[in-house]
C-alpha positions in Angstrom: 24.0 13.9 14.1 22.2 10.7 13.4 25.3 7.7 12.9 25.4 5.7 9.7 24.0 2.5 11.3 20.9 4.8 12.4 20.7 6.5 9.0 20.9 2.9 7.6 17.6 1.9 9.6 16.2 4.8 8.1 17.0 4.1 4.8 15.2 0.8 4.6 12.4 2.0 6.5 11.8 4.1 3.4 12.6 1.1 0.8 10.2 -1.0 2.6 7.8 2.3 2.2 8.2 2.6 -1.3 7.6 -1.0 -1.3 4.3 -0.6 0.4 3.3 2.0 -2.2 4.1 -0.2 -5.1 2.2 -2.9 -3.7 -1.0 -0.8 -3.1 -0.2 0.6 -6.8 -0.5 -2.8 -8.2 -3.6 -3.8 -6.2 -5.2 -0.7 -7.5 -4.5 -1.8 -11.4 -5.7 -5.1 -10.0 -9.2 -3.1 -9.0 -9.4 -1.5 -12.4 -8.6 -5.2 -14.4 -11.7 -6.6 -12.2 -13.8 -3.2 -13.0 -13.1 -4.2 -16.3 -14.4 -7.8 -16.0 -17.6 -7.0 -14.2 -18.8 -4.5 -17.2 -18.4 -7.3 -19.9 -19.2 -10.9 -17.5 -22.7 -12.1 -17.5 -22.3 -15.5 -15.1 -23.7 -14.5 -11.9 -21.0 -16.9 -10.1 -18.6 -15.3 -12.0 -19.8 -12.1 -11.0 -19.8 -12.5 -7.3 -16.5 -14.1 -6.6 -15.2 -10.9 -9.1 -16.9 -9.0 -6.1 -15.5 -10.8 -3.4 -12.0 -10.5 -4.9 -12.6 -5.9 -5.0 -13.8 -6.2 -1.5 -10.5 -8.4 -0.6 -8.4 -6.1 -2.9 -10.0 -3.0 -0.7 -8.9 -4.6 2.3 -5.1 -5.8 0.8 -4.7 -1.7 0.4 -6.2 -0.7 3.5 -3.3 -2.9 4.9 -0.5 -1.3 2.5 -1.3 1.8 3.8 -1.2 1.1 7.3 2.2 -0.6 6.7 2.9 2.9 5.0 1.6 4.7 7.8 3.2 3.0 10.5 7.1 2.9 8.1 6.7 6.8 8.1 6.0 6.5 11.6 8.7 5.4 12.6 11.1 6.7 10.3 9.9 10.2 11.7 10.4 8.7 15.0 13.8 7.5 14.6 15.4 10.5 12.3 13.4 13.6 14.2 12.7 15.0 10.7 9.2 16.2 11.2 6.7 15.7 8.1 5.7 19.2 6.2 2.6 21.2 7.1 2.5 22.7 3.8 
């Protein structure tokens, strides 16, 4: 049996998780906002910084889910409560 102090370190190993995913949620209504923007703007300037901010937005949720990645990692690690094959 895990103690409370353990089960505690679990516990905000999965907030910060959730955290992770809500972050990655919001960069992915960011993508769709700047989606939106390059359908309607006609500046070319305008039109390549909107470009550079997607690619940068890619690599902001490429990084959440790592964090993700390595949370559940751990948590896994720490707890011994294997993740479903089903």
């Amino acid at each position: 049996m895990l103690s409370k102090e353990v089960l505690k370190v679990a516990e905000v190993l999965q907030l910060n998780a959730k955290k992770e995913a809500d972050a990655s949620e919001n960069y992915i209504f960011q993508k769709q906002v700047i989606g939106d923007a390059l359908l309607v703007e006609q500046d070319p300037v305008i039109i390549e910084l909107l470009q550079k901010i997607d690619a940068a937005t890619d690599e902001k949720i490429s990084d959440e889910l790592n964090h993700s990645a390595s949370l559940i990692e751990e948590f896994v690690t720490l707890t011994k409560i294997p993740i479903s094959e089903d």
